[in-house]
VODO-951324 format. One record per residue: y, z, x of N, C-alpha, C, O in turn. Coordinates in nm, 4 decimals. Example, Ala and Ser with C-alpha at 12.3 -4.5 7.8 and 13.67 -1.06 7.14 Angstrom:
REM VODO-951324
R      n_Y      n_Z      n_X     ca_Y     ca_Z     ca_X      c_Y      c_Z      c_X      o_Y      o_Z      o_X
R  -0.5690   0.7800   1.3190  -0.4500   0.7800   1.2300  -0.3300   0.7800   1.3200  -0.3319   0.8465   1.4236
R  -0.2250   0.7080   1.2850  -0.1060   0.7140   1.3670   0.0030   0.7870   1.2900   0.1138   0.8039   1.3409
//
This chain:
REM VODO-951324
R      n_Y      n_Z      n_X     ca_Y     ca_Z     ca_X      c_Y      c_Z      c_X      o_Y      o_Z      o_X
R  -0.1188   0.0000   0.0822   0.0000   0.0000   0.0000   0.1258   0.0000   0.0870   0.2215  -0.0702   0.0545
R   0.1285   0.0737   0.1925   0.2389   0.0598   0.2696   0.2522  -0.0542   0.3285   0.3669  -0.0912   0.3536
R   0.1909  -0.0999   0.3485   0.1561  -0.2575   0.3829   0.2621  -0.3503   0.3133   0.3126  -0.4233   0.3986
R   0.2972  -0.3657   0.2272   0.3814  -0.4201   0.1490   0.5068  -0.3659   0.1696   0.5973  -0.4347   0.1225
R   0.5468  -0.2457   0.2352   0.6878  -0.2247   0.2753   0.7328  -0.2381   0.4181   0.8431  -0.2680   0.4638
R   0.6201  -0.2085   0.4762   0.6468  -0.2572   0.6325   0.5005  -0.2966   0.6723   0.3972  -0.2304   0.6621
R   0.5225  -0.4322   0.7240   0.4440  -0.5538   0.7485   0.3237  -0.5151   0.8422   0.2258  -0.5894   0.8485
R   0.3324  -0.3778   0.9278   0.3053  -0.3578   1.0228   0.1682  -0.2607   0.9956   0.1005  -0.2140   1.0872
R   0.1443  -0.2422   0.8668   0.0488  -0.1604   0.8146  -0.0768  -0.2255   0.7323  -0.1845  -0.1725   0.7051
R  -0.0318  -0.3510   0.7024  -0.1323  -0.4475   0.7098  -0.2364  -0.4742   0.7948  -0.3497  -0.4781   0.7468
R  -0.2149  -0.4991   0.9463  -0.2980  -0.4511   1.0059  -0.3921  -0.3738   1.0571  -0.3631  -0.2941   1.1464
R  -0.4961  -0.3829   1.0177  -0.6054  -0.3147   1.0144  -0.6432  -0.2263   1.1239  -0.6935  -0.1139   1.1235
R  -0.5993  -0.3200   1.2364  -0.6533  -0.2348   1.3888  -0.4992  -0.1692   1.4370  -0.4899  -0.0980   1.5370
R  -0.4091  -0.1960   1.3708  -0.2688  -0.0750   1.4133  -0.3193   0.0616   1.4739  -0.3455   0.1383   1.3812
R  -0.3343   0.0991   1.5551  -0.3641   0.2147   1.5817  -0.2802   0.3178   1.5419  -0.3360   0.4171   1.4952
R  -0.1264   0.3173   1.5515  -0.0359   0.4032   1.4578  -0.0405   0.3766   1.2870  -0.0126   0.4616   1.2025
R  -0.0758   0.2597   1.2653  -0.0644   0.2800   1.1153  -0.2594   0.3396   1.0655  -0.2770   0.4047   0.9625
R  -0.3419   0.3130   1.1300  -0.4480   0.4036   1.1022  -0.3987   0.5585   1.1601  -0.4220   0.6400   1.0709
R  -0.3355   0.6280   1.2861  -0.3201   0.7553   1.2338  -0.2769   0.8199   1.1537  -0.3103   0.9331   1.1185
R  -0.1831   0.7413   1.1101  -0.0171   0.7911   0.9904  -0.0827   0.7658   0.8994  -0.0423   0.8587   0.8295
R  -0.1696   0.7048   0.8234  -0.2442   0.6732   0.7480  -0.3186   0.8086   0.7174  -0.2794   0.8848   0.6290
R  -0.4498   0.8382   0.8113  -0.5678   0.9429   0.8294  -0.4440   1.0531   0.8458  -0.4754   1.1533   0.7817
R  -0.3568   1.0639   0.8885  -0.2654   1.2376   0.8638  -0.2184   1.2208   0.7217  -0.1871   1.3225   0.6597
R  -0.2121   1.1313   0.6776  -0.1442   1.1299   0.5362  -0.2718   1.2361   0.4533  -0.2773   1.3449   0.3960
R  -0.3546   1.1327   0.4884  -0.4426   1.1941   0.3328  -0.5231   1.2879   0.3665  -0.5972   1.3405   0.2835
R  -0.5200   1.3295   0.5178  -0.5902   1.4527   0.5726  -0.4958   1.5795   0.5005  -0.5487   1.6705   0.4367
R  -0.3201   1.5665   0.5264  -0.2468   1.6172   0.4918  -0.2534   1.6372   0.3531  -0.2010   1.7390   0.3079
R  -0.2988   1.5720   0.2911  -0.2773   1.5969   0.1249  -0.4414   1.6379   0.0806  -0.4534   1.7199  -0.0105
R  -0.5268   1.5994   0.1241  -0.6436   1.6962   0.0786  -0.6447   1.8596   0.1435  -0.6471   1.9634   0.0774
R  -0.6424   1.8474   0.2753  -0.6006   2.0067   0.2908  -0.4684   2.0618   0.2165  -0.4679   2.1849   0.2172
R  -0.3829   2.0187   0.1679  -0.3081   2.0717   0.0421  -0.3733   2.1423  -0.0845  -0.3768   2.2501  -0.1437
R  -0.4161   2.0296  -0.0877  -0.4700   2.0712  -0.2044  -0.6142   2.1680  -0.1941  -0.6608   2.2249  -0.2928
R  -0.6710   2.1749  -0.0652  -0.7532   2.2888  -0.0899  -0.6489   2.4310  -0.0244  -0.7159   2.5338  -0.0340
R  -0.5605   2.4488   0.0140  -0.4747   2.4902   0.0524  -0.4226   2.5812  -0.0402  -0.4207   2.7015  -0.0143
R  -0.3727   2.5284  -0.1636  -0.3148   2.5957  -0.2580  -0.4308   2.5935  -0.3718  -0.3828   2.6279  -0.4798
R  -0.5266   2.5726  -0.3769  -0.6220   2.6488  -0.4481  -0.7570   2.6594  -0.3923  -0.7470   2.7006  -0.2767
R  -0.9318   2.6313  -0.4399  -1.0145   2.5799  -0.4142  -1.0826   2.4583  -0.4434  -1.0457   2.3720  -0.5231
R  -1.1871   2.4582  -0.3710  -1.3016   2.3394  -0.4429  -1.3297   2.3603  -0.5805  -1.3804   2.2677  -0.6438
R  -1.3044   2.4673  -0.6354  -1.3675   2.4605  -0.7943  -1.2705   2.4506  -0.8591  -1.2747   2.4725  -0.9801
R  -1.1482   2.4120  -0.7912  -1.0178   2.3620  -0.9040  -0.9996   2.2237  -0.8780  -0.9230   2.1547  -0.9453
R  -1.0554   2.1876  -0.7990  -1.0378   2.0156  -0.7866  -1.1766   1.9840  -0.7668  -1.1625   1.8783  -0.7053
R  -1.2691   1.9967  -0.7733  -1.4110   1.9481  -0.7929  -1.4020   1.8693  -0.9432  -1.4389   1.7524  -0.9546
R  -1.3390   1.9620  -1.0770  -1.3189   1.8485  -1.2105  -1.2324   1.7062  -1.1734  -1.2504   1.5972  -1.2277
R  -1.1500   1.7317  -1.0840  -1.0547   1.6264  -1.0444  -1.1598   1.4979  -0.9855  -1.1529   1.3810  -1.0234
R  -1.2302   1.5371  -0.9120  -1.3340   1.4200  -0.8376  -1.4577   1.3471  -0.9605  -1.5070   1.2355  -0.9769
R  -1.4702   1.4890  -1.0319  -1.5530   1.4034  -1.1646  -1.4901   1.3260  -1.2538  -1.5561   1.2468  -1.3212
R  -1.3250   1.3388  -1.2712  -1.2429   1.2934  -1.3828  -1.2630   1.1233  -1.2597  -1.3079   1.0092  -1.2707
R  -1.2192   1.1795  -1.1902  -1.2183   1.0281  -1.1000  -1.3308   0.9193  -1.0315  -1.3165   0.8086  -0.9795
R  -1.4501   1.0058  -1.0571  -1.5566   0.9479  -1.0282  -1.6044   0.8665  -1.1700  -1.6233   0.7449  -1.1739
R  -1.6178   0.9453  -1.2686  -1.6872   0.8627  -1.4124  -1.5326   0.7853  -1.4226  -1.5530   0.6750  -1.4733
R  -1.4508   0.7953  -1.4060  -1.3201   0.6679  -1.4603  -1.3511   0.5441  -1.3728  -1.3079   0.4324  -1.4014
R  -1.4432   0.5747  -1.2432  -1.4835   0.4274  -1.1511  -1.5745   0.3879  -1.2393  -1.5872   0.2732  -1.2823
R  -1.6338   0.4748  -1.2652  -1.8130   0.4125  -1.3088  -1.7810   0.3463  -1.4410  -1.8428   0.2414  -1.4588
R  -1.6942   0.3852  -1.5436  -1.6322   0.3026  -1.6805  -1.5481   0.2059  -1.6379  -1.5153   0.1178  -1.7174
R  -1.4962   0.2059  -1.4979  -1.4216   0.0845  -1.5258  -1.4783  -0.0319  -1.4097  -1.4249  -0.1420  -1.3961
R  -1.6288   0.0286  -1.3082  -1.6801  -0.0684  -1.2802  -1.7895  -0.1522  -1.4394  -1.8153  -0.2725  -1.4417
R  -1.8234  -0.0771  -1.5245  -1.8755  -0.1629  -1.6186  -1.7784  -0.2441  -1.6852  -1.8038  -0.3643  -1.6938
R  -1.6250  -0.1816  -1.7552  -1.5761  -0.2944  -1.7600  -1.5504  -0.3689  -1.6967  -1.5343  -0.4663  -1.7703
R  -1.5258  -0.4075  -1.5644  -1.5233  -0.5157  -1.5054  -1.6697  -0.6236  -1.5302  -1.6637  -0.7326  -1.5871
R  -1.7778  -0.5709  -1.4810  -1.8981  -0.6490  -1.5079  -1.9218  -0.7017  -1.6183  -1.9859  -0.8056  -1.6340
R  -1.8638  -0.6230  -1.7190  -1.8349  -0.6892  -1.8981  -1.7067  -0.8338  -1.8727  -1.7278  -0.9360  -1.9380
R  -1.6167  -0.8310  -1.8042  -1.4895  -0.8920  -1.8133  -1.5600  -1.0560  -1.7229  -1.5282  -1.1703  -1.7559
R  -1.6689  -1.0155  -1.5953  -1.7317  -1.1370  -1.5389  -1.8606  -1.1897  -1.6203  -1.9048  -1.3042  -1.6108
R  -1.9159  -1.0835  -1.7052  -2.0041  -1.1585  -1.8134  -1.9312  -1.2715  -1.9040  -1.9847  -1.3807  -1.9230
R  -1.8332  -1.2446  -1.9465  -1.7974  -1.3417  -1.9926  -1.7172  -1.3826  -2.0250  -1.6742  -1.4151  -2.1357
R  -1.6466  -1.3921  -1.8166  -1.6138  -1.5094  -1.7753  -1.7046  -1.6205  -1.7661  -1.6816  -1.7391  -1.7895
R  -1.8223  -1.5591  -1.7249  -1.9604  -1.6572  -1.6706  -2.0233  -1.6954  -1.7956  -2.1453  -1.7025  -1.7809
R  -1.9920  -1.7174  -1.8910  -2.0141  -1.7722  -2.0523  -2.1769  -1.7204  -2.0268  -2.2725  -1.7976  -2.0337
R  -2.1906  -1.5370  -1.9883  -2.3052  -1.4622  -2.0843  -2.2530  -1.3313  -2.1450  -2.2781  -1.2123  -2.1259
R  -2.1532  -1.4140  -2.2426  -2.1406  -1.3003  -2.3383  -2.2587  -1.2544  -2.4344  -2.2430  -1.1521  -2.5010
R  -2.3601  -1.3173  -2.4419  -2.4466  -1.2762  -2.5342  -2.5089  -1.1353  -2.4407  -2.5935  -1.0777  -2.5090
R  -2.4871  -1.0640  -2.2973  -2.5056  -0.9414  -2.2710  -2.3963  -0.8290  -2.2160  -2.3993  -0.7141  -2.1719
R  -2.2992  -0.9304  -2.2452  -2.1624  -0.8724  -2.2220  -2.1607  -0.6891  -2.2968  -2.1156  -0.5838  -2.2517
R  -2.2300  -0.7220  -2.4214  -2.2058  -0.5607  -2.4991  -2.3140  -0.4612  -2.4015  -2.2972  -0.3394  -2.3955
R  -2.4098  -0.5214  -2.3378  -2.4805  -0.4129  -2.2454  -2.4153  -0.3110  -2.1546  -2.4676  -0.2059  -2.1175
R  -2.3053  -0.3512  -2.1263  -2.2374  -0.3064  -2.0176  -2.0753  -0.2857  -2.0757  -1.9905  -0.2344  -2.0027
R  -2.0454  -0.3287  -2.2064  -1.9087  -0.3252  -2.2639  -1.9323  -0.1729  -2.3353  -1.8601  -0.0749  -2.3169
R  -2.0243  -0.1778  -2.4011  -2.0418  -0.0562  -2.4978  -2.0348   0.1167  -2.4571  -1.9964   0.2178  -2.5159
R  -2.1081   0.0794  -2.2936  -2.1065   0.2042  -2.2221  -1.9851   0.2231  -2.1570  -1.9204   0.3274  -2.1476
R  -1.9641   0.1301  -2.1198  -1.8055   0.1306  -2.0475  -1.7167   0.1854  -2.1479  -1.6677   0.2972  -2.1319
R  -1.6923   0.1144  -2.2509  -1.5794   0.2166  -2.3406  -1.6482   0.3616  -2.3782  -1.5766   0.4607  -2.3930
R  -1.7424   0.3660  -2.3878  -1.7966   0.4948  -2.4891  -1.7153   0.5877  -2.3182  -1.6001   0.6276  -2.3012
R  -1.8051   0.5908  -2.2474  -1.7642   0.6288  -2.1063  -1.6112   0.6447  -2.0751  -1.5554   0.7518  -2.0508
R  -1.5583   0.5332  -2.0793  -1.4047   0.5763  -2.1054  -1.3526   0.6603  -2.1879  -1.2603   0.7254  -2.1391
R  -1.3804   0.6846  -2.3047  -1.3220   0.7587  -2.4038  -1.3954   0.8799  -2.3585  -1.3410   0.9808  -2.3135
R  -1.4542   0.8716  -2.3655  -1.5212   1.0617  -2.3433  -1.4732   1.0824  -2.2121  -1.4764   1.2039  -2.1925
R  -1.4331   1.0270  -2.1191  -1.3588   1.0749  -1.9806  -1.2250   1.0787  -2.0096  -1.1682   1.1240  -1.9102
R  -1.1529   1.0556  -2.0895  -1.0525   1.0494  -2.1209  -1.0058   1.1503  -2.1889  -0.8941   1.2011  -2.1791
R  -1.0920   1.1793  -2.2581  -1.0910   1.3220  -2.3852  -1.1267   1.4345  -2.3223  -1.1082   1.5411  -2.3809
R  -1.1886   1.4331  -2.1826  -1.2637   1.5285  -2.0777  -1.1132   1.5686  -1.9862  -1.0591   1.6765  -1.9617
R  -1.0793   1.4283  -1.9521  -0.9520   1.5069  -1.8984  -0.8609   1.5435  -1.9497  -0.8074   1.6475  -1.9113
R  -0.8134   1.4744  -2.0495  -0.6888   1.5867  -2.1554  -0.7091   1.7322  -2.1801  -0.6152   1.8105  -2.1941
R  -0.8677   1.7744  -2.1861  -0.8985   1.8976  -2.2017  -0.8585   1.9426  -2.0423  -0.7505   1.9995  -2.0266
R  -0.9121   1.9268  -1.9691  -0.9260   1.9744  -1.8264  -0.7547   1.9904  -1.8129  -0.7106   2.1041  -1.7960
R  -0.6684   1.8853  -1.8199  -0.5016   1.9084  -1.7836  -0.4718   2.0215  -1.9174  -0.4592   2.1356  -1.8729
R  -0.4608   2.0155  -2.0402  -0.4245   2.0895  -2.1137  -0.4697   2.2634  -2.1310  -0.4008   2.3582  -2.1687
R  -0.6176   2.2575  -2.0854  -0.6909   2.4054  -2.1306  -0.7223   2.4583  -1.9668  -0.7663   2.5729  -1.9578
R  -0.7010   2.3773  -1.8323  -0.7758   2.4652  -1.7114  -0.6380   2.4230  -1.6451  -0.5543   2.5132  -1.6427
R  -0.5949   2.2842  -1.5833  -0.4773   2.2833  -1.4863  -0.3303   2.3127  -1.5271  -0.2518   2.3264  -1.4333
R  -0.2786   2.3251  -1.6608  -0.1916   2.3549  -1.6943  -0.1841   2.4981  -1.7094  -0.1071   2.5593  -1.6354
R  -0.2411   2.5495  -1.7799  -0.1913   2.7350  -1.7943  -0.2098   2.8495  -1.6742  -0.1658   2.9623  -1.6521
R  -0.3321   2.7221  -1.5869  -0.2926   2.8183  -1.4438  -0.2307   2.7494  -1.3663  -0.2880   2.7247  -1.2602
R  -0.0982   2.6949  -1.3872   0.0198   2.6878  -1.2687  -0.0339   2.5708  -1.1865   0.0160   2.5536  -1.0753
R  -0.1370   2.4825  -1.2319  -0.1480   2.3683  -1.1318  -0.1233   2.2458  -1.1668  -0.1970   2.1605  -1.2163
R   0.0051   2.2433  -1.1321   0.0766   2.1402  -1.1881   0.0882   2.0068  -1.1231   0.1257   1.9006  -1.1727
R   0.0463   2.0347  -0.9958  -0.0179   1.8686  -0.9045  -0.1180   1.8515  -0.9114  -0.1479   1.7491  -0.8498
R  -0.2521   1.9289  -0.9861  -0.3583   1.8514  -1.0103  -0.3690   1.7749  -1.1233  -0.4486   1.6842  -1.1476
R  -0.2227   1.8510  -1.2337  -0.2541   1.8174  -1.3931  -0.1797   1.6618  -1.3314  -0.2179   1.5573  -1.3841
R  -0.0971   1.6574  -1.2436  -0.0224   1.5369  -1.2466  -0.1111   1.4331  -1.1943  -0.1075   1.3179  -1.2374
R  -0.1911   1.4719  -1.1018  -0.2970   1.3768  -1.0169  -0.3592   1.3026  -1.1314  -0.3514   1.1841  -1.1639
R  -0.4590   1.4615  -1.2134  -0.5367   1.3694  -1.3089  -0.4812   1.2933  -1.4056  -0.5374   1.1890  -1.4390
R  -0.3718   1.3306  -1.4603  -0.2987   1.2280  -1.5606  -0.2435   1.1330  -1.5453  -0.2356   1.0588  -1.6433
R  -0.1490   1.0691  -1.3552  -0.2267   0.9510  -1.3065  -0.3125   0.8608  -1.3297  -0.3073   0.7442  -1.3687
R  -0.4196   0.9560  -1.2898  -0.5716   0.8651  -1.2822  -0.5752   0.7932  -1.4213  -0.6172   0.6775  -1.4168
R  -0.5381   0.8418  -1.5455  -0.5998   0.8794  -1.6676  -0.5126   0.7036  -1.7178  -0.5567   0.6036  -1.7744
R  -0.3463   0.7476  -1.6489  -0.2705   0.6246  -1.6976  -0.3160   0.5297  -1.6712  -0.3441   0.4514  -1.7619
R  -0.3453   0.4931  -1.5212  -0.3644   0.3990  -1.4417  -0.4851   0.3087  -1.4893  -0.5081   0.1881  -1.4983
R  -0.5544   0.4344  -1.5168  -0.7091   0.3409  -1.5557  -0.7081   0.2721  -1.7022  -0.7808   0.1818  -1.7434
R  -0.6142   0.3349  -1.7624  -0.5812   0.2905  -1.9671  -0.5135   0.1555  -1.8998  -0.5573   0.0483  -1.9412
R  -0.3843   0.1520  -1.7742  -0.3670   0.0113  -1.7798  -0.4324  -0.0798  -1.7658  -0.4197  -0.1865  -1.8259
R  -0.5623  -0.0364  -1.6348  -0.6575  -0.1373  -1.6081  -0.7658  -0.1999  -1.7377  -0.7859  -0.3212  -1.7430
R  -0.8213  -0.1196  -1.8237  -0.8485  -0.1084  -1.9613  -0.8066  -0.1859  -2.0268  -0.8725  -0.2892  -2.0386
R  -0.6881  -0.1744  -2.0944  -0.5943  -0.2482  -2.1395  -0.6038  -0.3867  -2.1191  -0.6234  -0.4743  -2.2034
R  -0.5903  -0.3953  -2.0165  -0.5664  -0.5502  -1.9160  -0.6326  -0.6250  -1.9285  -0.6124  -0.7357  -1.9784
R  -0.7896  -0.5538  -1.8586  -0.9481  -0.6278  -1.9577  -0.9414  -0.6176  -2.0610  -0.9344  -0.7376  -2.0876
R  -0.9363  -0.5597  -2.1734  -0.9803  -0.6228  -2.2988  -0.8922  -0.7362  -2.3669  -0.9366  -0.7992  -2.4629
R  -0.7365  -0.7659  -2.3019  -0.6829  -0.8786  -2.3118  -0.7561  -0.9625  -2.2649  -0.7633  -1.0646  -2.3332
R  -0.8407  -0.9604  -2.1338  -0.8875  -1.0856  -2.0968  -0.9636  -1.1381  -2.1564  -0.9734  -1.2601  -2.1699
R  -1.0721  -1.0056  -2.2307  -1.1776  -1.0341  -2.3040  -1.1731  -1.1266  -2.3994  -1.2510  -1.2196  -2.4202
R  -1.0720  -1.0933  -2.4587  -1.0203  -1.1413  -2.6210  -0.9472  -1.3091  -2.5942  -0.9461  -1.4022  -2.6747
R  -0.9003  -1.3063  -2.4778  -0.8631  -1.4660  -2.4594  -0.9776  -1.5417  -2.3773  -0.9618  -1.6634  -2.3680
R  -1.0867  -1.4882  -2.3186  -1.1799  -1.5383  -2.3148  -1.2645  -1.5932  -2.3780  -1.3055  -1.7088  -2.3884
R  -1.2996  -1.4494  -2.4422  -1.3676  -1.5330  -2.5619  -1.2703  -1.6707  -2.6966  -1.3352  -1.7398  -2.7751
R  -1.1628  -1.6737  -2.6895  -1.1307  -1.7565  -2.7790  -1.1251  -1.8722  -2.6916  -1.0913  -1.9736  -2.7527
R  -1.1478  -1.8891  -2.5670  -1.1797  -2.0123  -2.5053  -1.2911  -2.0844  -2.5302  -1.4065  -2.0423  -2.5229
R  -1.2463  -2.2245  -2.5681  -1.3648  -2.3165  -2.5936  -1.3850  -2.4033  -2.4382  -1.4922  -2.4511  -2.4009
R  -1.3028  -2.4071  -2.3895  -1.3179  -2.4701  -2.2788  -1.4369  -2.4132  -2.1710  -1.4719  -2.2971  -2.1495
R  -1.4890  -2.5518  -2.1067  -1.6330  -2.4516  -2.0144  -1.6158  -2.5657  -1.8555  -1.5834  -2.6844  -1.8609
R  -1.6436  -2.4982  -1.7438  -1.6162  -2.5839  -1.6459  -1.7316  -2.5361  -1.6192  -1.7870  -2.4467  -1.6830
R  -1.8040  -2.6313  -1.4581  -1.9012  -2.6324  -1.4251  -1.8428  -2.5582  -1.2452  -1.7565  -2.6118  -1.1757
R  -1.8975  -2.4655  -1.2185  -1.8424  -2.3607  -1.0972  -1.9302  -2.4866  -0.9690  -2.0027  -2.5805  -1.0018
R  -1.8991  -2.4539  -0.8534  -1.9727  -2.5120  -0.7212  -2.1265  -2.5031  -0.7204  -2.2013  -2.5815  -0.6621
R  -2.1737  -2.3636  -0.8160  -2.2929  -2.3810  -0.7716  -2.3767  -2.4345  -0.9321  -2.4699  -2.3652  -0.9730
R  -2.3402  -2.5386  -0.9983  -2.3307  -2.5444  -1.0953  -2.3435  -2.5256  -1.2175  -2.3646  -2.6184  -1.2955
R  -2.3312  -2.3864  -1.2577  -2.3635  -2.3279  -1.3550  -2.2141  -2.3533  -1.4549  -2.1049  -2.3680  -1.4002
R  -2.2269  -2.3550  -1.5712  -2.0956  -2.3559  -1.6814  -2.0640  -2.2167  -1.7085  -2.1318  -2.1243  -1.7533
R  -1.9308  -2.2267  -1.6657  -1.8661  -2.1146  -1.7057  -1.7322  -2.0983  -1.7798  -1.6714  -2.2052  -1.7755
R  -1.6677  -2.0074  -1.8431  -1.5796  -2.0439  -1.9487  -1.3740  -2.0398  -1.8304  -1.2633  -2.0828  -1.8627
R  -1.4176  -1.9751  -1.7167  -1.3172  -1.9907  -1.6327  -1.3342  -1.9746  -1.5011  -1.3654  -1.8607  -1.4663
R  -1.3221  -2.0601  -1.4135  -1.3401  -2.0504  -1.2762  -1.2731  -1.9546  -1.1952  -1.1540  -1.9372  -1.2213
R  -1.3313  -1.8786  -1.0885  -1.2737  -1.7397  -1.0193  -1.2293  -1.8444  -0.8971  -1.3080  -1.9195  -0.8395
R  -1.0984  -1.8343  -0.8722  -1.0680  -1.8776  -0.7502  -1.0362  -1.7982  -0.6540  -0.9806  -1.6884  -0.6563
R  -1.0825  -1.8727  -0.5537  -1.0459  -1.7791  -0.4022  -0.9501  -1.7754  -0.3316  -0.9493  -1.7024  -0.2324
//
């Protein structure tokens, strides 16, 4: 991300932008065990672990059908939202009933972050979904299978 404000962090083998980097987030996880414990941010790693795992299925739902197999698209759509919503409803409880009334007000902010970020990504796919599927159009990809939109590189 810093990468985009100074050019110089793009680079991968920077040896100053990998330390400033590794003190950053060394610096901010010992914070945060710092001002509390592992059992106040251990919910934080589950709120953020099942929000990957719902939004790696929606994605695999969003390339089903791109790749015109929506007919198993709901295998992997159905769990993905159910999964979303109950992580979603998991962390409103967790910020409202455990990180808010005890004074932890950068974890409630962390997780409610996570919570936005991932409703945009959400969001985003099921637009695609919905103009996907109203595509009639089908191209044939390099390796020639028909698909309803080509992924370019």
């Amino acid at each position: 991300m810093m990468g985009n404000f100074i050019p110089a962090f793009k680079n991968k083998s920077w040896l100053p932008g990998i330390l400033i980097s590794s003190a950053l987030f060394t610096f901010a996880w010992g914070y945060l065990v710092y001002t509390g414990n592992v059992s106040s941010i251990w919910p934080l790693f589950g709120i953020s672990n099942q929000l990957l795992a719902a939004c790696g299925l929606i994605v695999c739902t969003t390339m089903l059908i791109r790749l015109n197999r929506g007919k198993y698209a709901l295998c992997t759509a159905i769990p993905g939202v159910v999964m979303a919503i109950i992580t979603f409803w998991a962390s409103y409880l967790q910020i409202f009933t455990i990180y808010l009334p005890h004074g932890q007000y950068l974890l409630a902010a962390l997780a409610a972050l996570a919570i936005v970020l991932m409703f945009i990504v959400f969001v985003n796919a099921f637009i695609k979904w919905f103009h996907l599927m109203k595509m009639k159009t089908e191209k044939v990809d390099s390796y020639g299978e028909v698909v309803k939109e080509l992924v370019e590189r």
